[in-house]
N, C-alpha and C positions, 0 to 999 in steps of 0.2 A: 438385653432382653427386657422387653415390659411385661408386669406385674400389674393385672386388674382384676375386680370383681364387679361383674355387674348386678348391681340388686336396686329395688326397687325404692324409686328416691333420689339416685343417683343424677345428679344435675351433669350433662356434657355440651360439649360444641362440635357439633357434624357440619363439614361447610360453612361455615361463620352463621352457623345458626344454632341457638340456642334451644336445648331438649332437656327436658324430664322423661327418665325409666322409668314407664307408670305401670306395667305390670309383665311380666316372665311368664310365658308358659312351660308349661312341663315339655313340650316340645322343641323348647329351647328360642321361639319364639319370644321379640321383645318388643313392647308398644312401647316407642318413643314418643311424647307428647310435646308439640313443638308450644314453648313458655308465650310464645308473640300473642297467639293467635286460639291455642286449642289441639290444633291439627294432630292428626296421628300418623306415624310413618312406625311399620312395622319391619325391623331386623332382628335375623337368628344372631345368635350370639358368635359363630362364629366368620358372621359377616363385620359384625362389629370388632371384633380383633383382630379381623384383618386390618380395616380401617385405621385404629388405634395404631398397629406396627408402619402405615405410609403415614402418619403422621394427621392424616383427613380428621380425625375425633380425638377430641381434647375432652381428658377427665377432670371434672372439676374436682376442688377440694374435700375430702369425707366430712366435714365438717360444718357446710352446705349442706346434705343432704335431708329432706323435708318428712318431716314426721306421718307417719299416718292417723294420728289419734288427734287429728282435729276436730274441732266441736260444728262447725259449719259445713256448708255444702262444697264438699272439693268439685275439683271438674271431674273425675271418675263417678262421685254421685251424680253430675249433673247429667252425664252422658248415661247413665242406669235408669234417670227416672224419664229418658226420652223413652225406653223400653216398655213402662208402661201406659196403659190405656189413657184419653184424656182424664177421665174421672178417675182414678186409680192415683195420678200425679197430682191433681188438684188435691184430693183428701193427703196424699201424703204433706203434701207442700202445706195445707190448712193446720195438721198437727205440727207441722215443723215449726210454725210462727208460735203456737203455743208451747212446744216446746222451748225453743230457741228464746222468747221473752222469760220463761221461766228462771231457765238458765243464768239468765241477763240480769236479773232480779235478785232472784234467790240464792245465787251458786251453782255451783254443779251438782250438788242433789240435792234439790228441792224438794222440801217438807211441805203437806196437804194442806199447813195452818195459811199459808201464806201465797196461797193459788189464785181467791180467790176476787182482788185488785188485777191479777194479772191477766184472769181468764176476762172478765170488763174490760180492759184497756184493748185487748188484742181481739176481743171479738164487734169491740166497736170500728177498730182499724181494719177491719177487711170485715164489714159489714155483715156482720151475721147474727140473724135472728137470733136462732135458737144454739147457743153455748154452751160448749159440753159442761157436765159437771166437776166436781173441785174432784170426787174421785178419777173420773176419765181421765184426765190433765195429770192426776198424779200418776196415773198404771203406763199413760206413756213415757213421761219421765223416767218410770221404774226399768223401763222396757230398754230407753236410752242407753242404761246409767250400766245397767247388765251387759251389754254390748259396748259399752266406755266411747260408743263414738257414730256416727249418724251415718253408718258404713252400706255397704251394696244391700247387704242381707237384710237390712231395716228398709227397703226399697221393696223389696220381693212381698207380690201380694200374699205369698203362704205368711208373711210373718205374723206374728200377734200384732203388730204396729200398726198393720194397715186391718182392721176387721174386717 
């Protein structure tokens, strides 16, 4: 008898193709993320154990298994910020750059003293007039740093992130 858990992260092979469990729902629901390409194929969980018992789905090792506290845009944010309006993902994706050079620069949490080479460089690389200021740059970072990671919810226009 086989012994699994499926949680989210977990890297397998369904038909000689390679998948990421990118999120579980409560209804037992599971989006497989096919590694190639993007693509999503969704199975219940106990469709996937059937699988697992003919041998069709290969568990990779727990040791594999990919964190969720990345500092960059996973493909799950990617596929979040399709959700928003054009201007809605532009402004997100404009603080991102400032955030994300900050980051690049400073650390992971970046102090106000040192914003403001960074807010220059990056408002000259995506040509923008008018630059937020050294506070703005810092209250998103802050907003970041409280959240430890650049997650769906910092996507959603209710957040503080997006004004």
């Amino acid at each position: 008898m086989k012994v699994a858990s499926f949680h989210t992260g977990l890297r397998l092979t369904l038909n000689s193709t390679r998948y990421r469990i990118d999120r579980i729902l409560v209804s037992g629901e599971c989006y497989l993320e096919r590694l190639s390409d993007g693509g999503v194929l969704v199975k219940t969980k106990p469709e996937l154990a059937a699988l697992l018992a003919t041998g069709e789905l290969i568990l990779e090792s727990p040791n594999n298994r990919e964190s969720n506290s990345d500092a960059g845009l996973s493909s799950r944010a990617a596929r979040d910020l399709k959700a928003l309006s054009k201007s809605q993902r532009e402004e997100v994706l404009r603080k991102y750059e400032y955030i994300k050079e900050s980051i690049c620069r400073l650390g992971k949490e970046p102090k106000a003293a040192g914003l403001e080479p960074v807010i220059e460089s990056v408002s000259a690389n995506i040509g923008e007039i008018r630059p937020p200021s050294v506070t703005t740059v810092y209250r998103w970072c802050q907003c970041r740093s409280e959240k430890s990671s650049f997650s769906r919810f910092e996507m959603s226009p209710f957040c503080r992130f997006v004004d």
